[in-house]
PyMOL Python script that loads the backbone (N, CA, C, O; Angstrom):
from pymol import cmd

cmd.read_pdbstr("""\
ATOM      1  N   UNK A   1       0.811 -13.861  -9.204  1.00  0.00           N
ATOM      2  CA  UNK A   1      -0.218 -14.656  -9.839  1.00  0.00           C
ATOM      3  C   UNK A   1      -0.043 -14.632 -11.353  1.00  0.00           C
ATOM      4  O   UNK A   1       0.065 -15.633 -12.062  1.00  0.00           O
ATOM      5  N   UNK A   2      -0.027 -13.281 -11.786  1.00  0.00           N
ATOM      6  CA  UNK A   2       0.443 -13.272 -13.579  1.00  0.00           C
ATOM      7  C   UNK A   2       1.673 -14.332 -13.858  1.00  0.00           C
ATOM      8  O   UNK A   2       1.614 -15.206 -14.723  1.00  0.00           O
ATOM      9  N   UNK A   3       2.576 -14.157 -13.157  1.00  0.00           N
ATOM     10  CA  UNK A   3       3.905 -14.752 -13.800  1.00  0.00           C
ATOM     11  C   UNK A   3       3.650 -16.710 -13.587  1.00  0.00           C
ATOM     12  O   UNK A   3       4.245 -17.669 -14.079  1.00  0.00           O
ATOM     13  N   UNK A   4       2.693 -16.616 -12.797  1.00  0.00           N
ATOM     14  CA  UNK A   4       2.394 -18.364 -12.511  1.00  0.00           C
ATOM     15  C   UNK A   4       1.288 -19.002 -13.772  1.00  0.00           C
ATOM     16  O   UNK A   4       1.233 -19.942 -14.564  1.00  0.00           O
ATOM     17  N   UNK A   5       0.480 -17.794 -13.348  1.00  0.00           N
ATOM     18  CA  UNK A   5      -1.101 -18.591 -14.577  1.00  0.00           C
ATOM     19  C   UNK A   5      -0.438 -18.060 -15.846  1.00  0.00           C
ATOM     20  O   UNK A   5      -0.491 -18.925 -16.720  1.00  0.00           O
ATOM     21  N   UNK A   6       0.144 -16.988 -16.241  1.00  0.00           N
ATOM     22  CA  UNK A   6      -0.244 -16.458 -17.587  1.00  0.00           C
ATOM     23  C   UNK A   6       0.421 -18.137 -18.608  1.00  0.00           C
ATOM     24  O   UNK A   6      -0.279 -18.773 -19.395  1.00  0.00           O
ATOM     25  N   UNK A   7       1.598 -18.400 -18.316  1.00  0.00           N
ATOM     26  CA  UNK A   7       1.719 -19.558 -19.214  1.00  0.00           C
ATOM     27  C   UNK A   7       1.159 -20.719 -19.036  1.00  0.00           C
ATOM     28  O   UNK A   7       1.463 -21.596 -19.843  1.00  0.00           O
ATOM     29  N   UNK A   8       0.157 -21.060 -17.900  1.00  0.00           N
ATOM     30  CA  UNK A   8      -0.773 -22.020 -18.046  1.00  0.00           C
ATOM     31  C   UNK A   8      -2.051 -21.575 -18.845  1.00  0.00           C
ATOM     32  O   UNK A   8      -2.709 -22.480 -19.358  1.00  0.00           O
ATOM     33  N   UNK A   9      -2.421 -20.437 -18.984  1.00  0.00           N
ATOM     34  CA  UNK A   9      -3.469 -20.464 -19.481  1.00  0.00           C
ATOM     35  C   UNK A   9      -4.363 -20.949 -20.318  1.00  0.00           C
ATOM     36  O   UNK A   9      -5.558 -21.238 -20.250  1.00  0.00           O
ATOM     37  N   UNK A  10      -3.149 -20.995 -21.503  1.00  0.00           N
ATOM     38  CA  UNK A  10      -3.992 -21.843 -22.688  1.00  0.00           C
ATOM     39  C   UNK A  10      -4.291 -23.610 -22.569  1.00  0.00           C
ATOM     40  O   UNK A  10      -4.555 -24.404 -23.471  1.00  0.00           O
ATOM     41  N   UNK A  11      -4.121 -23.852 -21.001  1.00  0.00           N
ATOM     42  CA  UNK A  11      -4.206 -24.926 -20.813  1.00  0.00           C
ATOM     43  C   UNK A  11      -5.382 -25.536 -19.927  1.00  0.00           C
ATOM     44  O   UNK A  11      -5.765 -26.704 -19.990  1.00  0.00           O
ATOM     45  N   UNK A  12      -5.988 -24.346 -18.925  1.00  0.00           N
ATOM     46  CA  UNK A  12      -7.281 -24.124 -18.041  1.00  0.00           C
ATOM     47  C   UNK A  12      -8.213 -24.188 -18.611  1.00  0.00           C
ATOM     48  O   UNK A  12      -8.155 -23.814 -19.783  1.00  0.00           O
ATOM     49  N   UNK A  13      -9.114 -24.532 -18.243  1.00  0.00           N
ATOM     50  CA  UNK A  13     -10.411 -24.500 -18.527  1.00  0.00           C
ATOM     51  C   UNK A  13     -11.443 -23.827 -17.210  1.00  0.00           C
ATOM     52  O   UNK A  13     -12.630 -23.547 -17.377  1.00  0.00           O
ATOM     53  N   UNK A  14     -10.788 -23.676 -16.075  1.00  0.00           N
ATOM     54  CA  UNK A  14     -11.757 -23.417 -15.275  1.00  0.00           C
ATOM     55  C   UNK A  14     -10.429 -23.154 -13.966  1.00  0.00           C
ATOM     56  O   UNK A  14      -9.306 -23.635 -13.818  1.00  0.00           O
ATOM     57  N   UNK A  15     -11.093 -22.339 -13.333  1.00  0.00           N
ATOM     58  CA  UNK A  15     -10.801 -21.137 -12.152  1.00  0.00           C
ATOM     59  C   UNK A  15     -11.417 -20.958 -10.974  1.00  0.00           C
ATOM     60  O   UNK A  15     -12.148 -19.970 -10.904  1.00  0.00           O
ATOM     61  N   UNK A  16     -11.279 -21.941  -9.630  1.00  0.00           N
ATOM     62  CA  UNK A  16     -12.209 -21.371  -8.845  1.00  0.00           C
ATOM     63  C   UNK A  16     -10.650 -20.905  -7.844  1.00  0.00           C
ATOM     64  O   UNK A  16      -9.558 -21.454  -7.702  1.00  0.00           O
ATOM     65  N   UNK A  17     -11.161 -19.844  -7.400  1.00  0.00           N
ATOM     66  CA  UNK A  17     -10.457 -18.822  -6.591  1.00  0.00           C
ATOM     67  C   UNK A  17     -10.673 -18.720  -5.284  1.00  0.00           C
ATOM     68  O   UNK A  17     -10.599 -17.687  -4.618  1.00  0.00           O
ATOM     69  N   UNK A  18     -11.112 -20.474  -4.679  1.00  0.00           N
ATOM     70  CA  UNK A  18     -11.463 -20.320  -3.335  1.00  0.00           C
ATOM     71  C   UNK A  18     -11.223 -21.992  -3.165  1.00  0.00           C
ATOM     72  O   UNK A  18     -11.407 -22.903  -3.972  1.00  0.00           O
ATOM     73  N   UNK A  19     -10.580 -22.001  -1.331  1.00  0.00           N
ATOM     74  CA  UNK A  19     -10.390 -23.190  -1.144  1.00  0.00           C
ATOM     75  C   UNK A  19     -10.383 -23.013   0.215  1.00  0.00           C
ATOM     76  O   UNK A  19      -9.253 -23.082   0.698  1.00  0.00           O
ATOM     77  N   UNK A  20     -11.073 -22.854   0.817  1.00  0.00           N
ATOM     78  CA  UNK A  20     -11.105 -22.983   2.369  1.00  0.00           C
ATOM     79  C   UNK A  20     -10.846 -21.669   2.518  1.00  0.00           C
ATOM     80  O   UNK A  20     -10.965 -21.686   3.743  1.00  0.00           O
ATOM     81  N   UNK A  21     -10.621 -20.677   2.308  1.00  0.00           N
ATOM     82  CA  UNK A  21     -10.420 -19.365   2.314  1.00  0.00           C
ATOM     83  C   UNK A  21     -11.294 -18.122   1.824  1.00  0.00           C
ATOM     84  O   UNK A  21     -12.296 -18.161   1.110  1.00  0.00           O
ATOM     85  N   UNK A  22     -10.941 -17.495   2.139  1.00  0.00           N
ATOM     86  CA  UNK A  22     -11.648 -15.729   1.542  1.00  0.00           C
ATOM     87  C   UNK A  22     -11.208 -15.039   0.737  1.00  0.00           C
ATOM     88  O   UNK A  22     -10.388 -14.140   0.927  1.00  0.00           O
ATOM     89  N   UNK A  23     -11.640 -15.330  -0.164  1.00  0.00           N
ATOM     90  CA  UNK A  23     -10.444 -14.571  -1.726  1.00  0.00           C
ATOM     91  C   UNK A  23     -11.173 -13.300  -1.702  1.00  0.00           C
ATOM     92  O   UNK A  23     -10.938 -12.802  -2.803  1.00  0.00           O
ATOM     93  N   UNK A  24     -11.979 -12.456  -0.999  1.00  0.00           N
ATOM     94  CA  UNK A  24     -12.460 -11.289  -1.258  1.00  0.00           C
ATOM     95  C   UNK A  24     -11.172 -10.362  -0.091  1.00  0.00           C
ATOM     96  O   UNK A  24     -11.149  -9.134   0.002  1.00  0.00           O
ATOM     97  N   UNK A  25     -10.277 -11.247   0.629  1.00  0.00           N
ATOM     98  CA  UNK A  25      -9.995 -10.790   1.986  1.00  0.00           C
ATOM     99  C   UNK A  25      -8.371 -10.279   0.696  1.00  0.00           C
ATOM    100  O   UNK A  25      -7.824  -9.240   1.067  1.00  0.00           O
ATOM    101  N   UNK A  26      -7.909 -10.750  -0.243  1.00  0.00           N
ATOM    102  CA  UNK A  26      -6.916 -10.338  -1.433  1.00  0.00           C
ATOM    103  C   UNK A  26      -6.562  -9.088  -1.434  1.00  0.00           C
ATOM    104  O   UNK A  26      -7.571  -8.386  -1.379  1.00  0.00           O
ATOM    105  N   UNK A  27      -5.820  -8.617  -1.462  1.00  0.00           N
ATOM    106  CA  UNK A  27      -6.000  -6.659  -2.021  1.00  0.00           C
ATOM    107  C   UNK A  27      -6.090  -7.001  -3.499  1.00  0.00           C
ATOM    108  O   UNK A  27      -6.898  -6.471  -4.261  1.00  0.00           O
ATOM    109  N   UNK A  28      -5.155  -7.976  -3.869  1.00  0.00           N
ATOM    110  CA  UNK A  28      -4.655  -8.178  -5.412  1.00  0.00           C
ATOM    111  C   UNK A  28      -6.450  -9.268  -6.174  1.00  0.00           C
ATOM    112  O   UNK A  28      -6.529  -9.762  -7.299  1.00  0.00           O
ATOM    113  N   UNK A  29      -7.591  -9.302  -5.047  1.00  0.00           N
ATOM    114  CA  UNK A  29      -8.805  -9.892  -6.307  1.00  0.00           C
ATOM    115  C   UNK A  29      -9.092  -9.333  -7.314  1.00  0.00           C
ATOM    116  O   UNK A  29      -9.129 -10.062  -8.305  1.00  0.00           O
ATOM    117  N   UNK A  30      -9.475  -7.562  -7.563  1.00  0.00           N
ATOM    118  CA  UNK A  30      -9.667  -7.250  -8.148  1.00  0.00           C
ATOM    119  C   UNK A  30      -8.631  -7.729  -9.300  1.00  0.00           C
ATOM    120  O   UNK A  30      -9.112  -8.411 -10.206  1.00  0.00           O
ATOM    121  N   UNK A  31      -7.628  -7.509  -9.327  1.00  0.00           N
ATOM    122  CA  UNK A  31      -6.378  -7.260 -10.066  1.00  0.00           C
ATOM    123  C   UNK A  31      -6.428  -8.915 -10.951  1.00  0.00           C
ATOM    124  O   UNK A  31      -6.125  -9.141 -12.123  1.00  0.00           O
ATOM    125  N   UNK A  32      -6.880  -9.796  -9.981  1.00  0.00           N
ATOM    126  CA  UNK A  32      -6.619 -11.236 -10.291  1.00  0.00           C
ATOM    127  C   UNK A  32      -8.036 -11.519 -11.455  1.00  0.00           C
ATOM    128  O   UNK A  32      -8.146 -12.401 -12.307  1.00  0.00           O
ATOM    129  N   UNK A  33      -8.842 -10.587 -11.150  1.00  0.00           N
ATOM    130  CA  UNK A  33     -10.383 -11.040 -11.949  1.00  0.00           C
ATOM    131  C   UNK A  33      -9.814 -10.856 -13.105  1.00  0.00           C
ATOM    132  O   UNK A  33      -9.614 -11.752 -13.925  1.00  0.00           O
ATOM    133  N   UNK A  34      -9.481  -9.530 -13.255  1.00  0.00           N
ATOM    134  CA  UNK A  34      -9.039  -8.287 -14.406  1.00  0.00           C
ATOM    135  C   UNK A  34      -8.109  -9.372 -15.317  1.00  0.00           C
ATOM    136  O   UNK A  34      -8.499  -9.751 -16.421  1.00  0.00           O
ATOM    137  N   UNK A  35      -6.490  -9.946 -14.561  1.00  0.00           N
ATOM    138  CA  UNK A  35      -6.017 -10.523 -15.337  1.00  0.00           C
ATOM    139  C   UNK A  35      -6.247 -11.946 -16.208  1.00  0.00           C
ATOM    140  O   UNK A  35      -5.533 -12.305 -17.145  1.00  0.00           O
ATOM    141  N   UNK A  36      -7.576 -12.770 -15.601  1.00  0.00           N
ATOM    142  CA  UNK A  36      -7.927 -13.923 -16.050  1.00  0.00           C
ATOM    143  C   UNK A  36      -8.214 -13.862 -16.562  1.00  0.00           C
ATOM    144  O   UNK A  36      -7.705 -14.601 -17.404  1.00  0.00           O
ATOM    145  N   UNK A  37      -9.636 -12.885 -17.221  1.00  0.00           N
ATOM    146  CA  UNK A  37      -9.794 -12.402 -18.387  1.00  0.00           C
ATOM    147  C   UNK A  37      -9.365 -12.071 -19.546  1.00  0.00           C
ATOM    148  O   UNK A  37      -9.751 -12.292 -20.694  1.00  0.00           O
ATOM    149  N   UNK A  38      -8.379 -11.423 -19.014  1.00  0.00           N
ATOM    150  CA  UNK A  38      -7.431 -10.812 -20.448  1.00  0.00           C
ATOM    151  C   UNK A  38      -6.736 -11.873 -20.744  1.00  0.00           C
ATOM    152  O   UNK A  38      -6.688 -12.010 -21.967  1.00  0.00           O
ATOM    153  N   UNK A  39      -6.226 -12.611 -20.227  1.00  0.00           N
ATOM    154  CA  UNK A  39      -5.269 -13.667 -20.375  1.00  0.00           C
ATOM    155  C   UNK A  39      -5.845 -14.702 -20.656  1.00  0.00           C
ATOM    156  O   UNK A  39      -5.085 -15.513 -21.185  1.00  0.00           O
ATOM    157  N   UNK A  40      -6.920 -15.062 -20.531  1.00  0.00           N
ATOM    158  CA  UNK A  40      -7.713 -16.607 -20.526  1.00  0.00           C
ATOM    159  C   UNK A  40      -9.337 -16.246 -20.943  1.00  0.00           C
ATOM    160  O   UNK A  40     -10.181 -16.789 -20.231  1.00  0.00           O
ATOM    161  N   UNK A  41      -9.835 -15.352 -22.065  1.00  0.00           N
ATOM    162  CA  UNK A  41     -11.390 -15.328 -21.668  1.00  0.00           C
ATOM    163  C   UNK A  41     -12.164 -16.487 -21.739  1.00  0.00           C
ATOM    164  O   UNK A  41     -13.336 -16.591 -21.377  1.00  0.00           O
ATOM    165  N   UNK A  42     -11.623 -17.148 -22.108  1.00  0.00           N
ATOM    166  CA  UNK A  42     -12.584 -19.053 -22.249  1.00  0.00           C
ATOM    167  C   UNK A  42     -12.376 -19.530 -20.555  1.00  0.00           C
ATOM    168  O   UNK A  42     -12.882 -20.428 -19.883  1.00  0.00           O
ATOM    169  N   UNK A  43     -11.906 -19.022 -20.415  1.00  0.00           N
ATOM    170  CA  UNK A  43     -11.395 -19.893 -18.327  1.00  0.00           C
ATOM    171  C   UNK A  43     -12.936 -19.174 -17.897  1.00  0.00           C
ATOM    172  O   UNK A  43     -13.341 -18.027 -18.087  1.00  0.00           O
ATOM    173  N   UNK A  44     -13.683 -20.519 -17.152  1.00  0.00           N
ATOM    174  CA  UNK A  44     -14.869 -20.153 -16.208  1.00  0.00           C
ATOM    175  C   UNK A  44     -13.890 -19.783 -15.437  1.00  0.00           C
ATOM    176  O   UNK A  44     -12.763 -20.277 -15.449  1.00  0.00           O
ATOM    177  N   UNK A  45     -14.451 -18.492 -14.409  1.00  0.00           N
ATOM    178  CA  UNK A  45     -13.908 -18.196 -13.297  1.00  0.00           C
ATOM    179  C   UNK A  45     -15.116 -18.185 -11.887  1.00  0.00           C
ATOM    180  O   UNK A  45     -16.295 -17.875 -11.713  1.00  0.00           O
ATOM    181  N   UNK A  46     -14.350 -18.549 -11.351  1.00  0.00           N
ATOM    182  CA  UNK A  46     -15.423 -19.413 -10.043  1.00  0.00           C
ATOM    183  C   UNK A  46     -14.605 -18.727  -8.797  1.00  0.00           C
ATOM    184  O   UNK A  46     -13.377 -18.679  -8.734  1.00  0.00           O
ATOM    185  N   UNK A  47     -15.846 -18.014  -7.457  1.00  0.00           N
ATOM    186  CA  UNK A  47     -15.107 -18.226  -6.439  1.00  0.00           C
ATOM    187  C   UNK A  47     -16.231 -18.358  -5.124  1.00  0.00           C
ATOM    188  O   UNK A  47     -17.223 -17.633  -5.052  1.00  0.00           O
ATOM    189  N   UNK A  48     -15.965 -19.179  -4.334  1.00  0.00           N
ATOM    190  CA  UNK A  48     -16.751 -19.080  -3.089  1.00  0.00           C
ATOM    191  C   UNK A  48     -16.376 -17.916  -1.699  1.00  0.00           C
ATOM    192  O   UNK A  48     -15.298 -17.843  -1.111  1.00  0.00           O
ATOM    193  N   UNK A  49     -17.754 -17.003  -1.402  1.00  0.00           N
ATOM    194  CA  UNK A  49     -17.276 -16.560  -0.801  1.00  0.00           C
ATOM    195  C   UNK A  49     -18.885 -15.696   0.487  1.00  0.00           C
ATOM    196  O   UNK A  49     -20.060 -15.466   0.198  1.00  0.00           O
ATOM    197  N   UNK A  50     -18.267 -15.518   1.556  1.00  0.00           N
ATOM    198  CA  UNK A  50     -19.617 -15.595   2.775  1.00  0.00           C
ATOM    199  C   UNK A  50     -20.088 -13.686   2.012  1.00  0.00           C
ATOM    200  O   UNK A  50     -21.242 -13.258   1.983  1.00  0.00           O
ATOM    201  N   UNK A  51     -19.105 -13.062   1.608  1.00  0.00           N
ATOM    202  CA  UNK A  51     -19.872 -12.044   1.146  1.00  0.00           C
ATOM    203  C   UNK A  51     -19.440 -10.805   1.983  1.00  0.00           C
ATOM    204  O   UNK A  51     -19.494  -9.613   1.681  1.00  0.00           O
ATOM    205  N   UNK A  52     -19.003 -11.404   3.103  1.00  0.00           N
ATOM    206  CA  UNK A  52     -19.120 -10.017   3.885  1.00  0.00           C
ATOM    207  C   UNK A  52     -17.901  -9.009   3.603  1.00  0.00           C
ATOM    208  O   UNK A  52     -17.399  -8.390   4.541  1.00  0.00           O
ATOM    209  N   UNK A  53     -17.577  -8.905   2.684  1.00  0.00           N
ATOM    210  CA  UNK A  53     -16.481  -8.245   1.896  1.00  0.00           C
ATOM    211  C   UNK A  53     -16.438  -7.953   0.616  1.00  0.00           C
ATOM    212  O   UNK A  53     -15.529  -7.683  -0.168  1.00  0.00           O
ATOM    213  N   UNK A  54     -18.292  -8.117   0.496  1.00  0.00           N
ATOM    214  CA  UNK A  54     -18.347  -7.608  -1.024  1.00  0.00           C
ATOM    215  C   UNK A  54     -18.723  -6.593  -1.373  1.00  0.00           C
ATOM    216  O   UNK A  54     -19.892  -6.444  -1.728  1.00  0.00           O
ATOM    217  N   UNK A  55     -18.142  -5.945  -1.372  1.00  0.00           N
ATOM    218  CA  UNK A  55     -18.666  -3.732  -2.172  1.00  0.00           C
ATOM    219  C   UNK A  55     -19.306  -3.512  -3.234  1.00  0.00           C
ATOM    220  O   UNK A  55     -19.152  -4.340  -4.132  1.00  0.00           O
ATOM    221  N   UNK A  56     -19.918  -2.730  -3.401  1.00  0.00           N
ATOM    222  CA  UNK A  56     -20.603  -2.190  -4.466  1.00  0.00           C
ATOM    223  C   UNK A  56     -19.037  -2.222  -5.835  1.00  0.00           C
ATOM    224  O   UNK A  56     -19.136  -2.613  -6.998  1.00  0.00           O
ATOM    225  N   UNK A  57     -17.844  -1.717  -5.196  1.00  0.00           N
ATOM    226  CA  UNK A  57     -17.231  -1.759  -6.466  1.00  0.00           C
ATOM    227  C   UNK A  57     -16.756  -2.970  -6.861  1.00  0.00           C
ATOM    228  O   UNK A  57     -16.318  -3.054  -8.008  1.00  0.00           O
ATOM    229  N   UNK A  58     -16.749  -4.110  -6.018  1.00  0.00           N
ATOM    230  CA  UNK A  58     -16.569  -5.262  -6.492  1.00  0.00           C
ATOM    231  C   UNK A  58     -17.413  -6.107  -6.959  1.00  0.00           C
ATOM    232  O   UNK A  58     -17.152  -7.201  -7.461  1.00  0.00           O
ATOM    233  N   UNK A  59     -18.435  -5.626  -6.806  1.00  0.00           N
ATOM    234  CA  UNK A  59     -19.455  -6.588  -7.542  1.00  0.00           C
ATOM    235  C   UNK A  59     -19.867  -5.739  -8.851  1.00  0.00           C
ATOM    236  O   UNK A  59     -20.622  -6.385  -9.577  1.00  0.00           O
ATOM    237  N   UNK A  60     -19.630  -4.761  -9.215  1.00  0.00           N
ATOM    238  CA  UNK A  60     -19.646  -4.097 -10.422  1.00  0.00           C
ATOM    239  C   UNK A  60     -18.368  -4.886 -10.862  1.00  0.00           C
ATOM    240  O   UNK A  60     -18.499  -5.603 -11.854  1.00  0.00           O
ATOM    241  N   UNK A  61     -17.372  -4.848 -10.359  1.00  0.00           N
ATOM    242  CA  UNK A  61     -15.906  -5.561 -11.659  1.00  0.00           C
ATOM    243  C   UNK A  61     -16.560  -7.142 -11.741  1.00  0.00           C
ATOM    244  O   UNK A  61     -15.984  -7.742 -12.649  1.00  0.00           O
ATOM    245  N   UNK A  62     -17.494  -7.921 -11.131  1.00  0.00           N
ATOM    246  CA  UNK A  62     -17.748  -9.040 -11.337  1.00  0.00           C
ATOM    247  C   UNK A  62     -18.484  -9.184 -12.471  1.00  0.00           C
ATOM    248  O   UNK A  62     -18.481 -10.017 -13.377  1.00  0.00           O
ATOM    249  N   UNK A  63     -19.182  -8.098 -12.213  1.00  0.00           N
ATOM    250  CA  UNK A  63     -20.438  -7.933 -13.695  1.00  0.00           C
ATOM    251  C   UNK A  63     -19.743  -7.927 -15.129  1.00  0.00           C
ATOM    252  O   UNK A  63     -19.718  -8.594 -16.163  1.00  0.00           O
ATOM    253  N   UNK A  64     -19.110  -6.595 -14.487  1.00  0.00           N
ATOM    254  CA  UNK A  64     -17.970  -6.052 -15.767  1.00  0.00           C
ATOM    255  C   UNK A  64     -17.289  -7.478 -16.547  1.00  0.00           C
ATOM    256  O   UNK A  64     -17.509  -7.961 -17.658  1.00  0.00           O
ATOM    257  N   UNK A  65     -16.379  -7.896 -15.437  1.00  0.00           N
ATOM    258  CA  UNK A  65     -15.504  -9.162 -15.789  1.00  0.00           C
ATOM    259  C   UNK A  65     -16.262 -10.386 -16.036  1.00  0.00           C
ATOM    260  O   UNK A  65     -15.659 -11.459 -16.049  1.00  0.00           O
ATOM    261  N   UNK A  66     -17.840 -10.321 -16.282  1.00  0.00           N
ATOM    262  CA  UNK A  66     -18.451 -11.794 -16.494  1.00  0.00           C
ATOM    263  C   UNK A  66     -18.072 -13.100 -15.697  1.00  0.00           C
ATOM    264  O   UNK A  66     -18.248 -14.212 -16.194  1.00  0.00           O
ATOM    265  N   UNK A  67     -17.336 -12.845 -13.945  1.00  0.00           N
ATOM    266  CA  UNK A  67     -17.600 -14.257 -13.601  1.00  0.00           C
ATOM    267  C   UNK A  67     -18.694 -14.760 -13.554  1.00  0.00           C
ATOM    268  O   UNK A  67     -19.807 -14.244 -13.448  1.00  0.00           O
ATOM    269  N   UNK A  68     -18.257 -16.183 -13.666  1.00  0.00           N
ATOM    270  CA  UNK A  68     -18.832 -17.157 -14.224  1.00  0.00           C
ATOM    271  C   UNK A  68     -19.737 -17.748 -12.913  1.00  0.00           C
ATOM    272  O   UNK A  68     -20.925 -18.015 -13.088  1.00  0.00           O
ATOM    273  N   UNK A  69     -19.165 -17.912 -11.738  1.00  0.00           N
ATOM    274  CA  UNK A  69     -20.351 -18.665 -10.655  1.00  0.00           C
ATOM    275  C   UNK A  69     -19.486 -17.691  -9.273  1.00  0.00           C
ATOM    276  O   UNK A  69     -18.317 -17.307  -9.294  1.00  0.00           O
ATOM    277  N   UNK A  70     -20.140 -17.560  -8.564  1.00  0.00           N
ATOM    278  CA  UNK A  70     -20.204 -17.392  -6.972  1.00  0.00           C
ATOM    279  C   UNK A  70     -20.713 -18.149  -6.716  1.00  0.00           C
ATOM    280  O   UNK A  70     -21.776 -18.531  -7.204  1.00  0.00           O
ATOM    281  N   UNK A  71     -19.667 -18.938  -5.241  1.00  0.00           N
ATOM    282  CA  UNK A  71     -20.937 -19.829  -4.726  1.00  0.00           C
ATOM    283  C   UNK A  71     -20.643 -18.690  -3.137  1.00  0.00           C
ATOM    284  O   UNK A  71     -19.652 -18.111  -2.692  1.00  0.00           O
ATOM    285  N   UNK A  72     -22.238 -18.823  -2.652  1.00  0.00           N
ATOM    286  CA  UNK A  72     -22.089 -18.194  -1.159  1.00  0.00           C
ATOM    287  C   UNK A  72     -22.538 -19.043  -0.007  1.00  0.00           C
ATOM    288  O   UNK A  72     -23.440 -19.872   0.110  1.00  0.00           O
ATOM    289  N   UNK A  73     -21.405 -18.466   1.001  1.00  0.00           N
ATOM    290  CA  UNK A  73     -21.709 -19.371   1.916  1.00  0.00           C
ATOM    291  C   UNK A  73     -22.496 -18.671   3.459  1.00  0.00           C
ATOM    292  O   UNK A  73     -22.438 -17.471   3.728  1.00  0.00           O
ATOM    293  N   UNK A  74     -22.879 -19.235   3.933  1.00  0.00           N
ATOM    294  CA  UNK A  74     -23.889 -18.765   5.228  1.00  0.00           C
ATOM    295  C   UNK A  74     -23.695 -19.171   6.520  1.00  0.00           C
ATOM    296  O   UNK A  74     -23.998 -20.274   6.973  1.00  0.00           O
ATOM    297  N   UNK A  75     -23.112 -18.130   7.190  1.00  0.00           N
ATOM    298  CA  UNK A  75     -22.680 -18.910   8.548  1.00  0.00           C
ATOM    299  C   UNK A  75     -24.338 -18.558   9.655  1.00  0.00           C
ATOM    300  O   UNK A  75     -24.468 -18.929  10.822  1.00  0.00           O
ATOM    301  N   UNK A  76     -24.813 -18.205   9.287  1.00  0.00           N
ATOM    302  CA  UNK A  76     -26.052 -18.031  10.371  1.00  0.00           C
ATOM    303  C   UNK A  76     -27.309 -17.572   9.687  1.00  0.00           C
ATOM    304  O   UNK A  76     -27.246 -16.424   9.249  1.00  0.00           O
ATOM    305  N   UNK A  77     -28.173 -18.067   9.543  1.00  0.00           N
ATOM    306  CA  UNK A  77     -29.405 -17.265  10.025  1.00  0.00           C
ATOM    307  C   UNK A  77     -30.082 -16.293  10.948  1.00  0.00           C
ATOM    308  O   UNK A  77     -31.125 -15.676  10.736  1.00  0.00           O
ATOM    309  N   UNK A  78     -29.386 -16.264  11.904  1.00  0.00           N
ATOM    310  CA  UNK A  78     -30.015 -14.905  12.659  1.00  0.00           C
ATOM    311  C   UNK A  78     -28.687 -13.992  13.408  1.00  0.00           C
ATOM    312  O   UNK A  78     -27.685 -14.572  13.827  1.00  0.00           O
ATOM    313  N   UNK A  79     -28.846 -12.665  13.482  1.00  0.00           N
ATOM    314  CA  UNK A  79     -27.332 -11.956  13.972  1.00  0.00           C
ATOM    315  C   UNK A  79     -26.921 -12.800  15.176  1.00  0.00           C
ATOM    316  O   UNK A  79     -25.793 -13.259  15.351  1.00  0.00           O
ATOM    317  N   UNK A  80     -28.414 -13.013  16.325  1.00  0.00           N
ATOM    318  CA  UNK A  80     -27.277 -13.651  17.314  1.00  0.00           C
ATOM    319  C   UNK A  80     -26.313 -14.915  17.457  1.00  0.00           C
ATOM    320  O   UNK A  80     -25.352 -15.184  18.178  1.00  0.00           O
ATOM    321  N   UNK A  81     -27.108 -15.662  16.297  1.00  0.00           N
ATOM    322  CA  UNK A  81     -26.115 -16.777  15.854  1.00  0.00           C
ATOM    323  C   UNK A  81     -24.738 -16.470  14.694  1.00  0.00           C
ATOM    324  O   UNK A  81     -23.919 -17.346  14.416  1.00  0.00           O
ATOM    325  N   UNK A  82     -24.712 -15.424  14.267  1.00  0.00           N
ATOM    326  CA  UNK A  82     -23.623 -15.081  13.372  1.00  0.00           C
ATOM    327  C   UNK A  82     -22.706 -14.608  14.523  1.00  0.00           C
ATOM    328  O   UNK A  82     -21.541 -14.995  14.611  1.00  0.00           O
ATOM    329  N   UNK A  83     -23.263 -13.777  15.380  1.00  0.00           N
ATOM    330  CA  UNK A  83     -22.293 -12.892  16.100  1.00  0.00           C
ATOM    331  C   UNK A  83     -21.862 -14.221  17.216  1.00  0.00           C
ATOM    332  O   UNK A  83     -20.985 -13.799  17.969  1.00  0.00           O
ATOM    333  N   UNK A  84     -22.020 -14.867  17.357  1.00  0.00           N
ATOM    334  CA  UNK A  84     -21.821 -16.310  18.688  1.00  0.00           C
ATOM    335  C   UNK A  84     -20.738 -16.657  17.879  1.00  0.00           C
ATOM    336  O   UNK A  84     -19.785 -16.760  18.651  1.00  0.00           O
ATOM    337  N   UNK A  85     -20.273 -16.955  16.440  1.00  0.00           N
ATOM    338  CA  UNK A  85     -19.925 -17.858  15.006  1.00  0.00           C
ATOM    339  C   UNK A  85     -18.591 -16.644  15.259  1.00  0.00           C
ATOM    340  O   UNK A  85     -17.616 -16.922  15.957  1.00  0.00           O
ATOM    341  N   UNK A  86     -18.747 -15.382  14.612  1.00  0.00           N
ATOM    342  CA  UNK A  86     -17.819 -14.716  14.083  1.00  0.00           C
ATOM    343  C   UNK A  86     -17.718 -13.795  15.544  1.00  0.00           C
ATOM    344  O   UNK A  86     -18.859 -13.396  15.778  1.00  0.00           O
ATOM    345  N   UNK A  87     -17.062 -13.467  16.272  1.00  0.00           N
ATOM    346  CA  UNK A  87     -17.239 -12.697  17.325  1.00  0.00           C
ATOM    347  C   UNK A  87     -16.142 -11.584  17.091  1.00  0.00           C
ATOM    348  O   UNK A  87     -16.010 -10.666  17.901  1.00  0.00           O
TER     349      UNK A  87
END
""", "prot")
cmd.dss("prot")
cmd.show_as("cartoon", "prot")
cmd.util.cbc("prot")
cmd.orient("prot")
């Protein structure tokens, strides 16, 4: 990811880190928050995600790292309809 974005950077304006996928499911998210920052602090960084992979230590590096939007998504309102959804 460094060797792709770092020379676009000064050219972004904005970062969402989700496209039909689970960017929390990454080993390398943390690593990816950390480097957008340093490399780009004007880049909004954006990612959609259902949550169920979000830790206490990752939502502290979100704080830390000032992203910019989460969007969350909701597969159910009640467990027995989540658990029917995600089995």
């Amino acid at each position: 990811f460094a060797s792709w974005f770092t020379p676009l950077a000064g050219h972004v304006r904005d970062v969402m880190l989700s496209c039909a996928d689970e960017p929390l499911m990454s080993r390398h998210f943390p690593e990816i928050i950390v480097l957008l920052r340093r490399v780009a602090p004007h880049v909004e960084i954006r990612f959609c995600t259902n949550a169920m992979l979000l830790s206490p230590a990752i939502a502290r590096l979100l704080v830390e790292q000032q992203v910019d939007e989460i969007l969350f998504s909701f597969d159910a309102c009640t467990r027995a309809t989540l658990e029917a959804i995600r089995r």
